[in-house]
C-alpha positions as CSV (number, residue, x, y, z in Angstrom):
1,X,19.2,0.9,-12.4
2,X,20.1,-0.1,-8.9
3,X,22.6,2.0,-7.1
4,X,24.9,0.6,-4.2
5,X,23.2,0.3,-0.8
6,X,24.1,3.2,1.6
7,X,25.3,0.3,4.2
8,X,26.5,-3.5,4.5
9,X,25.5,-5.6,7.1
10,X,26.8,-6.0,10.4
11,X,27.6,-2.1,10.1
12,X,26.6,0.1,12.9
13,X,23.7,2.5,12.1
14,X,25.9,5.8,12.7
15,X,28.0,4.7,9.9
16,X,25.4,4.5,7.6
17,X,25.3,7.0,4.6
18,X,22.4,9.3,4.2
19,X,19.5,9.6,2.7
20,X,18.6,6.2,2.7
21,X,15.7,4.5,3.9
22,X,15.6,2.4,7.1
23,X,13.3,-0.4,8.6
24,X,13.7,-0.8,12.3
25,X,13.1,-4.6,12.2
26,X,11.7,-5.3,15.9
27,X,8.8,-2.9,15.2
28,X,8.5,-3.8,11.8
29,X,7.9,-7.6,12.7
30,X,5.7,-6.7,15.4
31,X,3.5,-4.6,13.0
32,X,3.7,-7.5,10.6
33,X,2.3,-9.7,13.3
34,X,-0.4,-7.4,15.2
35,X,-2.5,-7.3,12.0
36,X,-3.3,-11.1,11.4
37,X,-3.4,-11.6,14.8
38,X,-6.0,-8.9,15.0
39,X,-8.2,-11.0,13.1
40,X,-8.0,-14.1,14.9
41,X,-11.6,-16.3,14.8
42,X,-12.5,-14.5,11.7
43,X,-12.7,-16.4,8.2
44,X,-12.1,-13.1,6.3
45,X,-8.1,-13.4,4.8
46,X,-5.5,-10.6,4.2
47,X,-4.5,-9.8,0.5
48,X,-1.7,-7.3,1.3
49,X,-1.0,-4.0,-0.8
50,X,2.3,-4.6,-2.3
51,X,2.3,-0.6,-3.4
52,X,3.3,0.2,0.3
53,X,6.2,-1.8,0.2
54,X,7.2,-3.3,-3.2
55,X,9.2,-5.7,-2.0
56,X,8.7,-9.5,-2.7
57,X,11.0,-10.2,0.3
58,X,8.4,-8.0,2.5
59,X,6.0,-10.2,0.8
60,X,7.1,-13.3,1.0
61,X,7.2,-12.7,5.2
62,X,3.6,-11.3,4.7
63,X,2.2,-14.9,3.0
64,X,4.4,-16.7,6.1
65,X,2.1,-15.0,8.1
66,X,-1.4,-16.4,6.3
67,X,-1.9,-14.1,3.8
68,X,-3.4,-15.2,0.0
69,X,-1.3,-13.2,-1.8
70,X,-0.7,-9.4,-2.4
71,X,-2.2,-7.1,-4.5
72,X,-0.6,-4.7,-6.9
73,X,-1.7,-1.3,-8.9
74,X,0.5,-2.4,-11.5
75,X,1.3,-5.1,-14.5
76,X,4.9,-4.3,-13.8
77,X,4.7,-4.3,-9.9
78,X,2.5,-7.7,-10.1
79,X,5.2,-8.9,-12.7
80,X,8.2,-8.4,-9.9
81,X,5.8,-9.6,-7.4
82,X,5.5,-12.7,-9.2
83,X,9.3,-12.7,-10.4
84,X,10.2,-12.5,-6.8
85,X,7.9,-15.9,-5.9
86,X,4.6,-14.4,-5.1
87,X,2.1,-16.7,-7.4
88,X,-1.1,-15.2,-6.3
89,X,-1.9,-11.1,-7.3
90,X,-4.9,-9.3,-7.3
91,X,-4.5,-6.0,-9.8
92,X,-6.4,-4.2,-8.3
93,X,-6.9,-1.0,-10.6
94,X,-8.1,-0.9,-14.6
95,X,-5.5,-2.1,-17.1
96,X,-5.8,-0.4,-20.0
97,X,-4.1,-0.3,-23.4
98,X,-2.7,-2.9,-25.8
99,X,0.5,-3.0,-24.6
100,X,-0.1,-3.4,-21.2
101,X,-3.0,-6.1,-21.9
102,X,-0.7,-8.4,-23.2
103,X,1.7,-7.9,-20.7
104,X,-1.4,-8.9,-18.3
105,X,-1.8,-12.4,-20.6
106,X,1.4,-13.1,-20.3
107,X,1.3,-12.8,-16.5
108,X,-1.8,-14.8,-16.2
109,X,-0.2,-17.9,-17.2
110,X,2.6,-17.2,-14.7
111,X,0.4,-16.8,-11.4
112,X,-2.7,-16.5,-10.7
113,X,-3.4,-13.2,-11.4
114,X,-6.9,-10.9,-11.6
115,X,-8.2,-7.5,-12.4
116,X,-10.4,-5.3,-12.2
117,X,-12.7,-3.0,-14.5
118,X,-15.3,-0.3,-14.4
119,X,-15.9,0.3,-18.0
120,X,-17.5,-2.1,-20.9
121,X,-15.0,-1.1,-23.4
122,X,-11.9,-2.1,-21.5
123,X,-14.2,-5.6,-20.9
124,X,-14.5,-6.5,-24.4
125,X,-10.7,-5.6,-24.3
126,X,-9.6,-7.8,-21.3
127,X,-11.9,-10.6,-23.3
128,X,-9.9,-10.3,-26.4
129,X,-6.5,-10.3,-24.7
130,X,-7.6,-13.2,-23.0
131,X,-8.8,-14.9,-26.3
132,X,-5.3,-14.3,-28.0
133,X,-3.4,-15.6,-25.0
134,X,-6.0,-18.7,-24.6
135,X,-6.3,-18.2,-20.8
136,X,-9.3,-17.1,-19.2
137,X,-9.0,-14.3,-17.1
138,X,-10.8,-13.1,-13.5
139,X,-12.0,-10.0,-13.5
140,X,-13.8,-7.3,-10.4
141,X,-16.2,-5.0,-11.0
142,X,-14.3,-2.1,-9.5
143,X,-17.4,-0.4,-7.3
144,X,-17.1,3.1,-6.1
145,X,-18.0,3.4,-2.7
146,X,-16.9,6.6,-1.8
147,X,-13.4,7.2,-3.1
148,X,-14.1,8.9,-6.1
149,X,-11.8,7.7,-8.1
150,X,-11.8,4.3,-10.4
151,X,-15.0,2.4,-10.2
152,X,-18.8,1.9,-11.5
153,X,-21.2,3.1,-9.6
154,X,-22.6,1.1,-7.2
155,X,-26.3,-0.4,-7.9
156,X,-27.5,-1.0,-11.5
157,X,-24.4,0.3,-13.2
158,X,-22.1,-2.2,-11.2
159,X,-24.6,-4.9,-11.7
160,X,-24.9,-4.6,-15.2
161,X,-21.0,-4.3,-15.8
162,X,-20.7,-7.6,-13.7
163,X,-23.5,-9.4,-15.5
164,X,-21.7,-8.0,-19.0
165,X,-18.4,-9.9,-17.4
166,X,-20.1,-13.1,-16.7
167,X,-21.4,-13.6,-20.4
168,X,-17.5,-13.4,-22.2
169,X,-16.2,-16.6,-23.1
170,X,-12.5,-15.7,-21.9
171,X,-13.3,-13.8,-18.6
172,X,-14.6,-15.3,-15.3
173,X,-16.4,-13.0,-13.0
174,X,-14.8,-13.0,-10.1
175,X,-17.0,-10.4,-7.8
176,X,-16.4,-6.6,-6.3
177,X,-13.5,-4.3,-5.5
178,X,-14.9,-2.1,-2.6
179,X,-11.8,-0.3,-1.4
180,X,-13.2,3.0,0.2
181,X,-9.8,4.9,-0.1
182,X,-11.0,8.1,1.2
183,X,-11.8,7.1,4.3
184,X,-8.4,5.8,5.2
185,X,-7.4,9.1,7.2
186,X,-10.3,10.3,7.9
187,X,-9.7,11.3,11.7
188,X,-12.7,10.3,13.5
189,X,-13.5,7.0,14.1
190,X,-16.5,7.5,14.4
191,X,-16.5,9.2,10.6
192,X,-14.8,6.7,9.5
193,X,-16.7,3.6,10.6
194,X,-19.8,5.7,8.8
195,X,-17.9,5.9,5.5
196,X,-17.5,2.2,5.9
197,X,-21.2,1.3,6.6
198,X,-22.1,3.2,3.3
199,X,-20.0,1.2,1.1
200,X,-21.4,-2.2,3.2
201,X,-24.7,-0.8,1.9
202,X,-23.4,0.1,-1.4
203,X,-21.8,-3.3,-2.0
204,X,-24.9,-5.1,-0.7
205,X,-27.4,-3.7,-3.3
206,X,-24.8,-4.5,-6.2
207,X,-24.7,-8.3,-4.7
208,X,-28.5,-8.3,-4.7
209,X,-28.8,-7.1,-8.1
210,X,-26.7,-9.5,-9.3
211,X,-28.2,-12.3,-7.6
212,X,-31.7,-11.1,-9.0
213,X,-29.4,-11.4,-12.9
214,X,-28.6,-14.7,-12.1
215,X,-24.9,-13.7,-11.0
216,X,-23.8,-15.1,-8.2
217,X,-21.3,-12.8,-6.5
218,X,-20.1,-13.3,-2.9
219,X,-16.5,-12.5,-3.2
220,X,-15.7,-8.7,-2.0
221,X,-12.3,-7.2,-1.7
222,X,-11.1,-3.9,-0.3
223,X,-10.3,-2.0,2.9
224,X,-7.0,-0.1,4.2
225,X,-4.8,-0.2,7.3
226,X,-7.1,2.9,8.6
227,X,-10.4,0.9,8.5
228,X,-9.6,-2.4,7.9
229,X,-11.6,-3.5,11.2
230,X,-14.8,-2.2,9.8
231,X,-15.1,-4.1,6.7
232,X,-14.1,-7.2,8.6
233,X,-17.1,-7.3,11.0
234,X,-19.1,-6.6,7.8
235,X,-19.8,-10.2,6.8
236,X,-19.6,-8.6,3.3
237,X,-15.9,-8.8,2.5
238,X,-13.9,-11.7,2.1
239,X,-10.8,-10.3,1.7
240,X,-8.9,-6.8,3.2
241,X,-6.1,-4.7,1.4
242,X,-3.8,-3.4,4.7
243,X,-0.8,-1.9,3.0
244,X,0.8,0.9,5.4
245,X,0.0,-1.3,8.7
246,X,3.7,-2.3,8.4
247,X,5.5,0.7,8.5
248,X,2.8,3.1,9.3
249,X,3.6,6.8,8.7
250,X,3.2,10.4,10.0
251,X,-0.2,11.1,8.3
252,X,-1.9,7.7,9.2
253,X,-0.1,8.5,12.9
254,X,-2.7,11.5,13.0
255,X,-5.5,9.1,12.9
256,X,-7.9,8.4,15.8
257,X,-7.5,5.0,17.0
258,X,-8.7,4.3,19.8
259,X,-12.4,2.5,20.5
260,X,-11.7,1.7,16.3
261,X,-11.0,-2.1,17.4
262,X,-7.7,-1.5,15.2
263,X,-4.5,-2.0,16.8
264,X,-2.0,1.0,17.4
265,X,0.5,0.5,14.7
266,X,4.3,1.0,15.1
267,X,6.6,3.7,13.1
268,X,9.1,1.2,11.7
269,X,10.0,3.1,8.3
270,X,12.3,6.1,8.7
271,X,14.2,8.5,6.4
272,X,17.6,8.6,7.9
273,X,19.5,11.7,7.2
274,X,22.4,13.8,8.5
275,X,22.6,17.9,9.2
276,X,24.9,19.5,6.4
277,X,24.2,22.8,8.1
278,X,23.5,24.8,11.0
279,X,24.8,28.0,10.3
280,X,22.2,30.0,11.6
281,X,20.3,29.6,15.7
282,X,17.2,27.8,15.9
283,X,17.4,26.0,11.8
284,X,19.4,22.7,10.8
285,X,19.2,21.6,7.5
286,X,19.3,17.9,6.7
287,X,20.5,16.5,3.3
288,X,16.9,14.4,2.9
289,X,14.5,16.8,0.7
290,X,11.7,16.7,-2.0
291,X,14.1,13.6,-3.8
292,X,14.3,11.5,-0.3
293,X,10.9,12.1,1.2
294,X,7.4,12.3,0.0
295,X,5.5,15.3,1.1
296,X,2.2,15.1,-0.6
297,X,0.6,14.3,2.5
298,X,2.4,16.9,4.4
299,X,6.3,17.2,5.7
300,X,8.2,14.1,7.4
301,X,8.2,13.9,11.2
302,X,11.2,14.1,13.1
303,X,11.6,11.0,15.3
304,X,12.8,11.3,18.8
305,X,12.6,14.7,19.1
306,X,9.5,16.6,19.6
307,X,11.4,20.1,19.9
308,X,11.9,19.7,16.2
309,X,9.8,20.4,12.9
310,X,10.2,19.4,9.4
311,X,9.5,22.8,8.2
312,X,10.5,22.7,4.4
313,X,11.8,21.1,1.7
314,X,13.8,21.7,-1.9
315,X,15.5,18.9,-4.1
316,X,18.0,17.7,-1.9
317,X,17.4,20.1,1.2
318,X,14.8,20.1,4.6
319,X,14.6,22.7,7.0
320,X,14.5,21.7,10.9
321,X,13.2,24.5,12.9
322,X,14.3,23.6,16.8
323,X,11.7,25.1,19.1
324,X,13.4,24.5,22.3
325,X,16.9,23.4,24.0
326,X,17.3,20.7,21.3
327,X,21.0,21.7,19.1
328,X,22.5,20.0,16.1
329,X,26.1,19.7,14.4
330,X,27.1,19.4,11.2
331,X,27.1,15.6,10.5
332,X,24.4,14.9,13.3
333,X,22.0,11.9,12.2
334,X,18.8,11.6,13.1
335,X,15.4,9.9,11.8
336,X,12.4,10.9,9.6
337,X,9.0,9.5,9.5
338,X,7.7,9.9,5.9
339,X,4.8,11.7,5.6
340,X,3.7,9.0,3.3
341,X,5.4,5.6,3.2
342,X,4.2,4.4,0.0
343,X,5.5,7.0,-2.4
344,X,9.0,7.6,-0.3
345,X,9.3,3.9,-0.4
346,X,9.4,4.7,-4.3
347,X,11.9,6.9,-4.0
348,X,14.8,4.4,-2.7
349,X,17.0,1.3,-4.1
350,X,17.2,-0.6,-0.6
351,X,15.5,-1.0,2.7
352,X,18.2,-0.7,5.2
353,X,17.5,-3.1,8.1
354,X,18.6,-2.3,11.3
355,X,18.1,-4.3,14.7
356,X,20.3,-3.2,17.9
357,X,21.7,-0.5,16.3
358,X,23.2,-2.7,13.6
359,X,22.6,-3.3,9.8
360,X,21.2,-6.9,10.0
361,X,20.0,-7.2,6.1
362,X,19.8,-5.4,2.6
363,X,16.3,-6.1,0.4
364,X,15.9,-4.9,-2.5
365,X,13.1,-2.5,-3.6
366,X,12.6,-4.6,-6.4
367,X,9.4,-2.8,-7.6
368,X,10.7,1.0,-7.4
369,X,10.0,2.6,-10.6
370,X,6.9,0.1,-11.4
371,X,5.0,2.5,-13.3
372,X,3.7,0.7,-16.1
C-alpha cells in the first residue's frame, strides 16, 4: 500500500510534513554524474545497485548516464525494475525455492535478466525452471572473496560450480560475481585497496581454472561505492555495482577518501523531521525514530549542525542532545543523514525532491517492501 506523499510540488520545503524522506536534487545529480565521469577512458561499465534506491525513475536517470542496467537482490525488486522500463538486471544473490524460480522464468522472458549461484543443488534447480519456461537462463558463479556471506569458494570449488553450469542444457554460464562487501567501509584506504587485491587474486585463479576446464570465463561483476576504483584498475572486472554513491550516507561519510582515486561523494538523501519536544535544557526530540531511520549502522547525523547528536532512538522518537549554543522549538525542522541509505530508503512511500528550497518532483519508491 502507498500512502499520500508528505508534500506536492511547487511547495516550499518548510511546509513539508515529517518524517518523510528528501533528495536534495543539485547534489544528487552531481553525485549521479561524478561516478561515470570518474571512469572516463576506461572500458569497464557501471551496473548500478538498484537496492540503494529502488526506484526505476532513479534508474532510468542512471542508464541516461551509460549504465547497462541495474542490479537487484530480489525477483520482486528486478520485477518492478523491469515494470518500471529497466530491460536489463543482474540478480545478483541465490534464488532459491519453487516459487520464486518461476517467478525468475517468467521475468527472463521480460528482460534480460541473470543470476547468480553458489550451490549445485539450486543449479540443477535454475536448469529445471529454465527447462519448464523454455528459456535459457545466465547464471554467476557467486565467488566469495572476502565477504563471508553468499558465495563458493574461490579456486577449485568456484571452478567446478562454473564448469557444472556450463554442461546444463537450459543455463548459460555467464562468469563470476566478486563483490567484496566487507570492504566497503573499511576506513583505511590503504586496507581497503588490500582487501580488493585479494579478491583480484581470488577471482584470477578461478578464471584460470576454468580456462584449464575448457570454460572460458572473462566476464566479472562486483564492487561498491567504497572501493569501486580498485576493482576498476584491476583489468579483472568488467562491470562495478556502485549503489550508495548517489546519496551517500553517514557511515560511508566516515570513510577515508582521500589518495583512494574515488571521488568525495555528496549527502543528498536526508530524513527530514520536526522537534515535537523540548521540554527539558540541552535534549529535543524529533518525531523520526527506529520506523523513519535505519540505525543498524549506527544513529542518523544531524545536518547543518555540528552542536547536535543523534543520541537515541524508539518507534516513533530520536533524542538530539545539543552540546553547545545551538536551541530548538517545538515544530523546528531540520535534516538527518541516514546512518544507512539503503534500508531507510525501505522505510518510505516517496522521495521528496527538493531544489531551491522547493518541492520540484514526487517518485515513487516503487520497490519498498521487495522482499521476495
Amino acid at each position: 500500500m502507498s500512502f499520500r506523499p508528505a508534500a506536492a510540488i511547487g511547495m516550499p520545503l518548510a511546509e513539508v510534513d515529517t518524517p518523510c524522506l528528501i533528495l536534495e536534487m543539485d547534489a544528487f545529480e552531481r553525485n549521479l554524474k561524478r561516478l561515470p565521469d570518474s571512469l572516463a577512458g576506461r572500458s569497464i561499465k557501471l551496473r548500478p545497485h538498484a537496492k540503494s534506491h529502488k526506484c526505476p525513475e532513479i534508474a532510468q536517470r542512471q542508464l541516461a548516464l551509460g549504465a547497462v542496467g541495474v542490479c537487484c537482490q530480489k525477483v520482486s525488486e528486478a520485477e518492478a525494475m523491469v515494470d518500471g522500463g529497466i530491460g536489463d538486471v543482474l540478480i545478483a544473490n541465490e534464488v532459491v525455492g519453487a516459487a520464486k524460480l518461476k517467478s525468475l522464468a517468467a521475468l527472463a522472458k521480460r528482460a534480460t535478466v541473470k543470476v547468480c549461484a553458489d550451490d549445485a543443488g539450486n543449479v540443477h534447480d535454475l536448469d529445471q525452471a529454465a527447462r519448464a519456461a523454455g528459456i535459457t537462463l545466465d547464471v554467476l558463479v557467486e565467488v566469495d572473496v572476502g565477504a563471508h556471506r553468499c558465495g563458493v569458494a574461490p579456486g577449485i570449488p568456484a571452478a567446478t560450480l562454473g564448469t557444472a553450469i556450463a554442461a546444463c542444457g537450459n543455463l548459460r554460464f555467464a562468469g563470476l560475481q566478486a563483490y567484496q562487501g566487507a570492504a566497503q567501509h573499511v576506513r583505511k584506504v590503504s586496507d581497503r585497496r588490500e582487501a580488493i587485491a585479494r579478491a583480484v587474486a581470488d577471482v584470477q585463479l578461478t578464471q584460470q581454472l576454468l580456462r584449464e576446464a575448457g570454460v572460458a570465463c572473462d566476464f566479472v561483476t562486483g564492487a561498491g561505492t567504497g572501493s569501486y576504483m580498485f576493482e576498476a584498475a584491476s583489468s579483472v572486472y568488467k562491470e562495478l555495482q556502485a549503489g550508495s554513491y548517489i546519496f551517500m550516507d553517514a557511515d560511508y561519510a566516515r570513510n577515508e577518501w582521500t589518495e583512494s582515486g574515488i571521488p568525495q561523494f555528496e549527502h543528498s538523501l536526508f530524513v527530514w523531521t520536526t522537534v515535537m519536544s523540548a521540554t527539558t535544557a540541552g535534549r529535543a526530540i524529533v518525531d523520526a525514530g527506529l520506523k523513519a531511520s535505519s540505525v543498524d549502522s549506527g544513529m542518523p547525523r544531524v545536518a547543518d549542525y555540528s552542536d547536535v547528536e543523534y543520541m537515541k532512538a524508539s518507534d516513533e522518537h530520536g533524542v538530539l542532545q545539543l552540546n553547545g549554543s545551538t536551541r530548538f522549538n517545538v515544530g523546528d525542522k531540520l535534516k538527518l543523514i541516514p546512518g544507512h541509505c539503503d534500508p531507510t530508503v525501505n522505510l518510505y512511500d516517496w522521495y521528496v525532491c527538493v531544489r531551491n528550497g522547493r518541492v520540484e518532483a514526487l517518485w515513487p519508491i516503487t520497490a519498498r517492501g521487495a522482499v521476495l
